[in-house]
C-alpha positions as a Markdown table, in Angstrom:
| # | Residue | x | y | z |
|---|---|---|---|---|
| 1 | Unk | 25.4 | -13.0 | -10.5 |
| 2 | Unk | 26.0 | -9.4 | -9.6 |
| 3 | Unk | 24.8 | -7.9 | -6.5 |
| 4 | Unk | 21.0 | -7.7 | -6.1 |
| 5 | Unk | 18.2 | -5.3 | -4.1 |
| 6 | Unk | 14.8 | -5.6 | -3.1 |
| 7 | Unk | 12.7 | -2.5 | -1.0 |
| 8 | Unk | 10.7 | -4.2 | 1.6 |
| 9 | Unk | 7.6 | -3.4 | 4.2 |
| 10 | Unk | 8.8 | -1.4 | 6.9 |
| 11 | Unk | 11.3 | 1.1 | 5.6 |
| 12 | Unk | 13.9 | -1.9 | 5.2 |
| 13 | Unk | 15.9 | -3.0 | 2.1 |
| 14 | Unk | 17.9 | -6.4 | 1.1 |
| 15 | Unk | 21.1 | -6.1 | -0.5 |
| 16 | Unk | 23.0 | -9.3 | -1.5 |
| 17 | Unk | 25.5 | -10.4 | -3.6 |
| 18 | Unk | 27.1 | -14.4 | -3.4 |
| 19 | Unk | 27.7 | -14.9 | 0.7 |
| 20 | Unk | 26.7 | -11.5 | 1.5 |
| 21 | Unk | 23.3 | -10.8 | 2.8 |
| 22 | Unk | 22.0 | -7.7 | 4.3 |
| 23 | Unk | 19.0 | -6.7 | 5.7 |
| 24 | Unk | 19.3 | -2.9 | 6.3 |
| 25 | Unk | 16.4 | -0.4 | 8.5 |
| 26 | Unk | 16.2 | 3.0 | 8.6 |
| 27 | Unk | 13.9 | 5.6 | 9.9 |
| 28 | Unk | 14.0 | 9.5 | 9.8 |
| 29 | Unk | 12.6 | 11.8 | 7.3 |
| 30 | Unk | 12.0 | 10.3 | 3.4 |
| 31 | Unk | 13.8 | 11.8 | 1.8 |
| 32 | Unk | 17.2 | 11.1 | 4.4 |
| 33 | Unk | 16.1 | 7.6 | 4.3 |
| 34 | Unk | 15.7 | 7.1 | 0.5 |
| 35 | Unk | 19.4 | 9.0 | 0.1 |
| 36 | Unk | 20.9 | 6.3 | 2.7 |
| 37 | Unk | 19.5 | 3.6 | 1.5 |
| 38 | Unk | 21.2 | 4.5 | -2.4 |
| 39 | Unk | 24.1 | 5.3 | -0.3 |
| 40 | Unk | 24.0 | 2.0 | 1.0 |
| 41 | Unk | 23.4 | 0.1 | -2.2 |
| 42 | Unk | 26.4 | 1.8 | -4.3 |
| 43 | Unk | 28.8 | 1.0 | -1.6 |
| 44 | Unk | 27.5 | -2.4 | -1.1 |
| 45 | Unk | 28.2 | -3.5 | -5.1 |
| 46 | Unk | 31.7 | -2.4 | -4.0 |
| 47 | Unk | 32.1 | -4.7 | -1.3 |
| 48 | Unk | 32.5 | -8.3 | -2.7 |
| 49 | Unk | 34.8 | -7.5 | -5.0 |
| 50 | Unk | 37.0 | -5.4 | -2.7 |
| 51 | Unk | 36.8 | -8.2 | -0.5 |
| 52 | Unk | 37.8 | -11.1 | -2.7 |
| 53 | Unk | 41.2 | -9.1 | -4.1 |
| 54 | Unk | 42.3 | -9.3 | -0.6 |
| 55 | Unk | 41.1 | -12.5 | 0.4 |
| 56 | Unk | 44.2 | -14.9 | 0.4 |
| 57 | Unk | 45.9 | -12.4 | 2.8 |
| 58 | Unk | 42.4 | -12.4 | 5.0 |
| 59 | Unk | 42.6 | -15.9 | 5.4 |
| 60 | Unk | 46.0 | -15.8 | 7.0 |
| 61 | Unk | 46.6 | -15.9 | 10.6 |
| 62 | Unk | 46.5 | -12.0 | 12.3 |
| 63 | Unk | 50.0 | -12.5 | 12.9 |
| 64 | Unk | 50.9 | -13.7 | 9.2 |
| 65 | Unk | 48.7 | -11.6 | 6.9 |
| 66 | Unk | 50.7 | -8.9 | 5.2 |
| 67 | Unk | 49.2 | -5.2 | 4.7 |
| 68 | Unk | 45.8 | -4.6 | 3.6 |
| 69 | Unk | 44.4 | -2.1 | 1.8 |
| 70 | Unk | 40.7 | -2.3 | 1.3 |
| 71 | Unk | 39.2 | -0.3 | 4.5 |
| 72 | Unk | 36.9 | -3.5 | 5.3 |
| 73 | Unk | 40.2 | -5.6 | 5.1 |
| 74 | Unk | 41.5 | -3.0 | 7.2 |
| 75 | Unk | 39.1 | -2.7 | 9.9 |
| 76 | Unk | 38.8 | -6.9 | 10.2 |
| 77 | Unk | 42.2 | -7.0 | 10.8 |
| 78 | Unk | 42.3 | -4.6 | 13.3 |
| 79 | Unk | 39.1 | -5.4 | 15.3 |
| 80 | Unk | 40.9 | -9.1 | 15.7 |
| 81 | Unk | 44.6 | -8.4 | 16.8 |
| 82 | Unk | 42.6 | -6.0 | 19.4 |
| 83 | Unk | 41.0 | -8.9 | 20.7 |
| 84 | Unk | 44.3 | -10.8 | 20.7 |
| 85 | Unk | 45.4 | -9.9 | 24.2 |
| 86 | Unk | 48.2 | -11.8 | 26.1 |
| 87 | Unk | 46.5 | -15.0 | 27.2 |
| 88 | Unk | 45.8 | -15.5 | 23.5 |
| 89 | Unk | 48.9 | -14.9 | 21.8 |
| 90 | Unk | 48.9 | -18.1 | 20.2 |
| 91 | Unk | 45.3 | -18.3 | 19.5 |
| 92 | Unk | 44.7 | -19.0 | 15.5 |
| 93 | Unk | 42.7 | -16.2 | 14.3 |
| 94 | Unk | 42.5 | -15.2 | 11.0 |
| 95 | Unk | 40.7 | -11.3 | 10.0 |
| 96 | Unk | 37.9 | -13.6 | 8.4 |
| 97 | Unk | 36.6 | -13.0 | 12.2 |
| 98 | Unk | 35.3 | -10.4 | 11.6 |
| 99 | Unk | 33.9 | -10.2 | 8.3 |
| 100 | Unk | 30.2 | -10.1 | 8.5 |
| 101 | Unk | 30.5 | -7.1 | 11.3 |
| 102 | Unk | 33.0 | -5.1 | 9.2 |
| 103 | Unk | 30.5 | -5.1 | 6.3 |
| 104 | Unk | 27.7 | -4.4 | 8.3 |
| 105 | Unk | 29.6 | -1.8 | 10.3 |
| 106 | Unk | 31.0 | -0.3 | 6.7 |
| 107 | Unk | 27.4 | -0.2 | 5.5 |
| 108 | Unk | 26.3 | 1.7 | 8.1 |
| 109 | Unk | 28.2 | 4.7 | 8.1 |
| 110 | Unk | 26.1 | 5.6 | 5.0 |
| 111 | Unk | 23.1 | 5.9 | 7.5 |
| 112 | Unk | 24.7 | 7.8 | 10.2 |
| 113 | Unk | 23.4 | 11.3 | 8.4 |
| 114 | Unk | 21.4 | 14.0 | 9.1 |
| 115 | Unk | 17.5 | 13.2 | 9.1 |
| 116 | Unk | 18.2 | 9.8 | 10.1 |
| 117 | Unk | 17.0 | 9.0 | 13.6 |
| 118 | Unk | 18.1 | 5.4 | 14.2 |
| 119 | Unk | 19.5 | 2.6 | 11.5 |
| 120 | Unk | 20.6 | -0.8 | 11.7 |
| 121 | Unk | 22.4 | -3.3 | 9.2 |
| 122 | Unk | 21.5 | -6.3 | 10.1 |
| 123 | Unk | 24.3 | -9.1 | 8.4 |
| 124 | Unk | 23.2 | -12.7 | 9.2 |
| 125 | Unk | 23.1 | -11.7 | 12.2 |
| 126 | Unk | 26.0 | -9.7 | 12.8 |
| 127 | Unk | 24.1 | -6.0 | 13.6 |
| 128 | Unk | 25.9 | -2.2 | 13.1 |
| 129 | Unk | 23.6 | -0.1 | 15.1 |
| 130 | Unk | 22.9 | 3.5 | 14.5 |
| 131 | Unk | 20.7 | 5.5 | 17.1 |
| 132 | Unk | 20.4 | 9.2 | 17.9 |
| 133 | Unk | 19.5 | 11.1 | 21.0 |
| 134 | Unk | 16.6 | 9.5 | 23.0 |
| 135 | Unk | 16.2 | 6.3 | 20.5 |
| 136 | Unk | 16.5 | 2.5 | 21.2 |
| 137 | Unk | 16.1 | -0.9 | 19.3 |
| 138 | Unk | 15.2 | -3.8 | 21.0 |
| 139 | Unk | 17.7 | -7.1 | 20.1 |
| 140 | Unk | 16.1 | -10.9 | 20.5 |
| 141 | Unk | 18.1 | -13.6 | 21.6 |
| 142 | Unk | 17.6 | -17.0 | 20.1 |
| 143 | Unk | 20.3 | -19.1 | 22.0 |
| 144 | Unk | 19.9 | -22.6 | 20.3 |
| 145 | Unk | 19.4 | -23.1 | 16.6 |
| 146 | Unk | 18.4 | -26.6 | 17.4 |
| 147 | Unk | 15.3 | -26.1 | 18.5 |
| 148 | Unk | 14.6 | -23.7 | 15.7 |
| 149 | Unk | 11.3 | -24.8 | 14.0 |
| 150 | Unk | 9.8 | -23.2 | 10.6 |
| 151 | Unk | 6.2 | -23.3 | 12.1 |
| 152 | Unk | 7.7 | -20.4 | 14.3 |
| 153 | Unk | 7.9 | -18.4 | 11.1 |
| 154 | Unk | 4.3 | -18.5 | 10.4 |
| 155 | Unk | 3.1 | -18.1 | 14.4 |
| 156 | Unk | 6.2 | -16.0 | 15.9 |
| 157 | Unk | 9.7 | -16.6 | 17.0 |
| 158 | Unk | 9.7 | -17.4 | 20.7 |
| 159 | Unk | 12.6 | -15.7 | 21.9 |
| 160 | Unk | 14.6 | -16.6 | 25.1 |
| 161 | Unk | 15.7 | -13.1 | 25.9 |
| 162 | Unk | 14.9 | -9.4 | 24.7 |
| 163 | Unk | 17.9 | -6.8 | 24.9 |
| 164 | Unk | 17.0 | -3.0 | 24.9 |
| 165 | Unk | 20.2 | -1.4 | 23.7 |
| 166 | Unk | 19.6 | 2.7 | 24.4 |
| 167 | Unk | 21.4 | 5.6 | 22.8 |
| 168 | Unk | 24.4 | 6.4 | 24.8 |
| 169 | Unk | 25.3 | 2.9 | 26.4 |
| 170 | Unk | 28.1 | 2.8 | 24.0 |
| 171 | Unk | 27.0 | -0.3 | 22.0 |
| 172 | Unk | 27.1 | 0.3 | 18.4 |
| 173 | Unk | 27.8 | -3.8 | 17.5 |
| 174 | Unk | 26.2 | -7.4 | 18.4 |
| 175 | Unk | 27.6 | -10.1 | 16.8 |
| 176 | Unk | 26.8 | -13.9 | 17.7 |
| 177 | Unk | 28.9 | -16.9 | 17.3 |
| 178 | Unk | 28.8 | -20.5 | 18.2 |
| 179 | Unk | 28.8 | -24.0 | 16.6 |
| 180 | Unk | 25.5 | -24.1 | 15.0 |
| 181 | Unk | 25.9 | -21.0 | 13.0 |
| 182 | Unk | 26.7 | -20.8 | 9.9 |
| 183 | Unk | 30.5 | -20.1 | 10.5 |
| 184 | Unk | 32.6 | -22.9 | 12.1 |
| 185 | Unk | 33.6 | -22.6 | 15.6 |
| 186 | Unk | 36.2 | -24.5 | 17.6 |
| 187 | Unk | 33.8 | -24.8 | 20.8 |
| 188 | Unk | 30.3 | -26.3 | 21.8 |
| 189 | Unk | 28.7 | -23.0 | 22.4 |
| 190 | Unk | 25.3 | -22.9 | 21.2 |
| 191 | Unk | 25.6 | -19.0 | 20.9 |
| 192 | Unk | 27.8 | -16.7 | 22.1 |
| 193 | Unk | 26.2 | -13.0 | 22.0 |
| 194 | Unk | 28.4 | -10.4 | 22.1 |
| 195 | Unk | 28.1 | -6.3 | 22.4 |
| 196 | Unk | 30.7 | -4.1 | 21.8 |
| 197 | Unk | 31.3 | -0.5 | 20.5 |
| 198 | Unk | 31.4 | -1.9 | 16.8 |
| 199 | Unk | 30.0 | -4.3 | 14.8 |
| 200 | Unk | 33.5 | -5.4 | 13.9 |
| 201 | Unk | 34.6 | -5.9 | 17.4 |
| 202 | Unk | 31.7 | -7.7 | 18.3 |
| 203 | Unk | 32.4 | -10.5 | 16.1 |
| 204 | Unk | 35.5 | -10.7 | 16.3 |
| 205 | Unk | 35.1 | -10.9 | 20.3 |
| 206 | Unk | 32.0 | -13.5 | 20.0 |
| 207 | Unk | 34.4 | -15.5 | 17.5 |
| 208 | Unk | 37.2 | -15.9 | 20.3 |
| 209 | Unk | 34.7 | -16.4 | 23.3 |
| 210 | Unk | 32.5 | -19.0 | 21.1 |
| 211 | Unk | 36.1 | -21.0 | 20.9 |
| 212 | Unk | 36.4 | -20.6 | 24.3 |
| 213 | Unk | 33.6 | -22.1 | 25.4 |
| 214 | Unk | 35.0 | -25.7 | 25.3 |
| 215 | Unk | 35.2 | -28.8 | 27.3 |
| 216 | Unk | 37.1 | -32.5 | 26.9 |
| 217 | Unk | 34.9 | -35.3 | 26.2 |
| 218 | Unk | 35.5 | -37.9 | 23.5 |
| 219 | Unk | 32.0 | -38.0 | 22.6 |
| 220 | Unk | 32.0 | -34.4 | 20.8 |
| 221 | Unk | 33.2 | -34.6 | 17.4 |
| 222 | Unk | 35.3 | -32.5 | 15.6 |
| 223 | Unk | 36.6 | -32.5 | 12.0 |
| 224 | Unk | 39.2 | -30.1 | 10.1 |
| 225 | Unk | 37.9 | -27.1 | 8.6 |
| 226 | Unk | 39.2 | -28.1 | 5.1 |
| 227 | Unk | 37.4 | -31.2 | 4.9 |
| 228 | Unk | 34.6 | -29.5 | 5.6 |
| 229 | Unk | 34.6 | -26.6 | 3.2 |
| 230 | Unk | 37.6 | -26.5 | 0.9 |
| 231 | Unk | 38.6 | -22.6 | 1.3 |
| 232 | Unk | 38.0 | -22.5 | 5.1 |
| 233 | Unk | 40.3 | -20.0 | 6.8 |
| 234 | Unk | 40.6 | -22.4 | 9.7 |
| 235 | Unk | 42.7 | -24.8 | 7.3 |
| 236 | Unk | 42.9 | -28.1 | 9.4 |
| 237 | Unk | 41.8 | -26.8 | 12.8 |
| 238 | Unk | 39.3 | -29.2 | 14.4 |
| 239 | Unk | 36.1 | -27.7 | 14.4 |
| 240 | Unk | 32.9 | -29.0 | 16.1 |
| 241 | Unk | 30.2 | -31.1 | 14.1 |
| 242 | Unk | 28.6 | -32.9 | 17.0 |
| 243 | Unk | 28.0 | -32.3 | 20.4 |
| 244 | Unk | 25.6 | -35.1 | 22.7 |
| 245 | Unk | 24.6 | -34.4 | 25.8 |
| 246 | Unk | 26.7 | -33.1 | 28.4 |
| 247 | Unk | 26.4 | -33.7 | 32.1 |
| 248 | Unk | 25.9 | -30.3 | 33.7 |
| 249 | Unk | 29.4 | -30.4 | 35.3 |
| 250 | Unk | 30.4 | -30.6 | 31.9 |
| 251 | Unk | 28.3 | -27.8 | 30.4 |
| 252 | Unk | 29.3 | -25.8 | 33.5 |
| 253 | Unk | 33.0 | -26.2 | 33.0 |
| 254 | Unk | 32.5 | -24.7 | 29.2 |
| 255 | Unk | 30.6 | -22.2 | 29.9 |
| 256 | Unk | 33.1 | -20.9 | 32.8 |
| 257 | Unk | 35.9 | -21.4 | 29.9 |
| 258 | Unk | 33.7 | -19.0 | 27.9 |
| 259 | Unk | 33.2 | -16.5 | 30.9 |
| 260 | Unk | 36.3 | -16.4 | 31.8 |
| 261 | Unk | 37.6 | -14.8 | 28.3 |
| 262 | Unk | 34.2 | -12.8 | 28.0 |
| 263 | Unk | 35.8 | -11.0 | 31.5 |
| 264 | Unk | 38.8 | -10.7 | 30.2 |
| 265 | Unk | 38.0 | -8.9 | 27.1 |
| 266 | Unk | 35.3 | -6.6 | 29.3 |
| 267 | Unk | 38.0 | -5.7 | 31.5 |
| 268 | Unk | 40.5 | -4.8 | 28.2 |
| 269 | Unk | 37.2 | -2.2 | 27.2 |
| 270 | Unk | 36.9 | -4.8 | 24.5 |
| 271 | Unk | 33.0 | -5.7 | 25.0 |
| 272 | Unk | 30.5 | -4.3 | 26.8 |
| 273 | Unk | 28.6 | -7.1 | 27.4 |
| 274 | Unk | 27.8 | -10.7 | 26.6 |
| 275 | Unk | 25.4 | -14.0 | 26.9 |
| 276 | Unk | 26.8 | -17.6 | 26.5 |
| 277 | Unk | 24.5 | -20.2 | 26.0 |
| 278 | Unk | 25.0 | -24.3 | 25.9 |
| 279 | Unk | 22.4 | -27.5 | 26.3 |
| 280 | Unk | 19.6 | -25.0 | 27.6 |
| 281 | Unk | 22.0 | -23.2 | 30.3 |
| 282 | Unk | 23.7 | -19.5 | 30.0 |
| 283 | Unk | 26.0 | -17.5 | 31.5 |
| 284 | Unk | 27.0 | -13.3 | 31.3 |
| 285 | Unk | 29.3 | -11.0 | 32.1 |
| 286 | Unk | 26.3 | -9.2 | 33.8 |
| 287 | Unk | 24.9 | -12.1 | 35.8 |
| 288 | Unk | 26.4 | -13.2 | 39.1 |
| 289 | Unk | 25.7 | -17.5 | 38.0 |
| 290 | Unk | 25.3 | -19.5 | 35.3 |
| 291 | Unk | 21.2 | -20.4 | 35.0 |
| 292 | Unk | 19.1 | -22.5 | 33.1 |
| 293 | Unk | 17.2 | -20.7 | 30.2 |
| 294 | Unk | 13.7 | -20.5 | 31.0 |
């Protein structure tokens, strides 16, 4: 099936086409918005396609894949050796980090145009933010999937933290990763948040910090990738399936795994920011402890 659209309330629009689905918000005058939003929609038939010519090369290691020519390809790649610093050098990453954020972040340079005052592409969660002088958006965190409930649909998603992220702080990406997504991840993070100059960086950063957060226990069970999902990246890398509950000297230890990097790529100009969350506790670059999640 080709790639699809559908107009909804609020000035938003979904594209999607096979894996790829955007929800995408603009505001500014009509006419600016109705132009960025067909911007937005020719570009984005363009994508999958572009995307799967390259894709054997995409799932290689950083280190491994050969040149890429697509710009997505391109800006994947390089959002993921960037976050490849020393300590990581043997860290298997493949640019398939970083996918969901380079789309979103690709989509949205078709909203950053005159007579648009703010914009955001919003790419299963993966966000490329667009604001202008004296605008904000307000991002909600919800750290544990678990405890999601459809019910919330109908009376309101309860979130455990609200994020105001104001024109000129420099944030033009948050990305989330963590074991319950819908990526795999190679740590017990429930979520790992991440906000960084671009959406690409973002995920790519939340990817490696997500992995990070990690603990030994024999109780927490972990499969390879490809007998999970046949065309996983991750090949046989152990990725987590299970975790039980973990005594809080556990939970602290992974979360101070997670921290740790999270620093480290702050201190590189990486990241601006980021939340790690695990068994109802969290921890941030910006807070002095780790605390339970009220």
């Amino acid at each position: 099936m080709g790639p699809i659209s559908h107009e909804l309330s609020q000035g938003r629009r979904h594209f999607q086409h096979g894996p790829i689905d955007i929800i995408a918000y603009a505001e500014g005058d009509p006419v600016s918005v109705a132009r960025a939003h067909q911007a937005a929609w020719h570009r984005f038939g363009q994508i999958l396609p572009e995307l799967v010519d390259e894709l054997a090369e995409l799932r290689k290691p950083v280190g491994s894949a050969g040149t890429l020519k697509g710009p997505i390809a391109q800006t994947m790649w390089h959002a993921c050796k960037a976050c490849l610093i020393e300590s990581d050098v043997h860290a298997f990453l493949t640019p398939m980090a970083a996918v969901a954020g380079s789309v979103a972040q690709e989509l949205s340079a078709c909203y950053q145009a005159s007579g648009i005052r703010r914009a955001w592409i919003n790419n299963g969660g993966d966000i490329a933010l667009y604001l202008t002088n004296d605008t904000t958006v307000s991002i909600g965190l919800f750290a544990d999937l678990a405890r999601f409930d459809e019910q919330q649909l109908i009376g309101g998603v309860q979130t455990d933290a609200v994020f105001e992220v104001k024109y000129g702080m420099g944030i033009s990406g948050v990305a989330t990763s963590g074991w319950r997504g819908r990526s795999f991840s190679l740590g017990i993070a429930d979520s790992v948040t991440v906000f960084a100059s671009s959406a690409s960086q973002a995920d790519a950063a939340a990817t490696l910090i997500a992995n990070a957060v990690n603990v030994a226990d024999p109780h927490i069970v972990r499969q390879p990738a490809n007998t999970l999902k046949d065309d996983s990246d991750l090949g046989e890398q152990l990725v987590t399936v299970a975790v039980p509950e973990l005594s809080q000297n556990k939970i602290y230890e992974a979360l101070e795994a997670g921290l740790k990097k999270a620093h480290t790529l702050k201190q590189n100009g990486l990241i601006c920011a980021s939340v790690l969350s695990c068994q109802g506790w969290f921890a941030s670059t910006e807070a002095a402890r780790i605390q339970r999640i009220s």
